[in-house]
N, C-alpha and C positions, 0 to 999 in steps of 0.2 A: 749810527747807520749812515753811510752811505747814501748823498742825494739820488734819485731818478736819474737825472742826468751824466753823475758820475760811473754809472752801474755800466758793464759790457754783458747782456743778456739772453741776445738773438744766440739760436746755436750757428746759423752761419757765420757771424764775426766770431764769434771764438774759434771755430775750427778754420777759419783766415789769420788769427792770429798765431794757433799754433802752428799751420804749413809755413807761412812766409815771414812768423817775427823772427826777432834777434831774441837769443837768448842770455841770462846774466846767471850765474850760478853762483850760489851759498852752501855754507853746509847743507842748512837744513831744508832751506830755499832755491825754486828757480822761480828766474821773472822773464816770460815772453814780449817782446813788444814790439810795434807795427806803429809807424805814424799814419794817422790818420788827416782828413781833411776837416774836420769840426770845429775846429779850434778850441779843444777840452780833451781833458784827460777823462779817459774812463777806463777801468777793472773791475775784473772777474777772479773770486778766491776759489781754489779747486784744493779740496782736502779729502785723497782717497781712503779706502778702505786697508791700506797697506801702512798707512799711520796710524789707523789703532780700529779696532773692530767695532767699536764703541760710537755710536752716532754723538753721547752725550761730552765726549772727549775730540771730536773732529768739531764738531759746532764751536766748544770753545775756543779752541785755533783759529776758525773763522774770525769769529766777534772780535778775536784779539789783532789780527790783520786787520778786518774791516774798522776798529776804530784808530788804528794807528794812520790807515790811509783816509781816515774821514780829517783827524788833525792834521797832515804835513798835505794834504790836498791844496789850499789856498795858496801856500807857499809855492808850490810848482811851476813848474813852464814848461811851455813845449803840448804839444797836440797828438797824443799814442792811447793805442787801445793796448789797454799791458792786462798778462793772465798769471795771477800768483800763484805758483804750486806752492804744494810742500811736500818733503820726503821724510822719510822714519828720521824720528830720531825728533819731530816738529814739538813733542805732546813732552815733552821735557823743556822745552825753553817756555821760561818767564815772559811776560809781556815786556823789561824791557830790554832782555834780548832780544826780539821780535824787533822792537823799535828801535835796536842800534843797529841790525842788520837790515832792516828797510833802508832805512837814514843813507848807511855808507852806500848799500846797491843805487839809491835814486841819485845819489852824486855823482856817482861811477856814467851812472846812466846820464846825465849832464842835463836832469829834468829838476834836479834841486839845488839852489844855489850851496857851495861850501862853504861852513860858518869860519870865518877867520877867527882867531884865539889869541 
């Protein structure tokens, strides 16, 4: 789980996030994001009813997000309030496709350093 602190919970910052962020787009993923001034990262996982009807199959997608962003958390930089969707197609990826595609978007996004090889 996700710290307190980590969490984007108010519905005013999330509906600030989705008017004014930048958007990063996945297959199966989008990521909104907005710098803030707090000096911390904090998100909000949004898994609609068009991903699968199923509360007990959206929840899973959640938990699977929220823990890949509770481990690559520490490692981050950078101060945004980011809102993870997902779109059909979410309730077929593995966790760690979940977590290759987090991985490459937060790089993309220049909020995770890139692991030289």
């Amino acid at each position: 789980m996700l710290l307190a602190i980590n969490r984007l919970r108010k519905t005013t910052e999330i509906d600030r996030v989705w008017k004014r962020g930048r958007s990063f787009f996945l297959p199966v993923l989008q990521i909104k994001s907005l710098p803030n001034t707090l000096g911390i990262i904090r998100c909000a996982v949004v898994v609609g009813t068009k991903v699968s009807k199923r509360a007990v199959v959206r929840n899973k997608i959640r938990r699977r997000i929220r823990e890949v962003m509770r481990l690559v958390m520490p490692r981050l930089t950078g101060s945004v309030d980011m809102i993870i969707s997902t779109k059909k197609g979410a309730e077929k990826l593995t966790y760690a496709e979940i977590e290759k595609q987090l991985h490459e978007t937060l790089t993309k996004m220049h909020l995770l350093p890139s692991e030289k090889k």
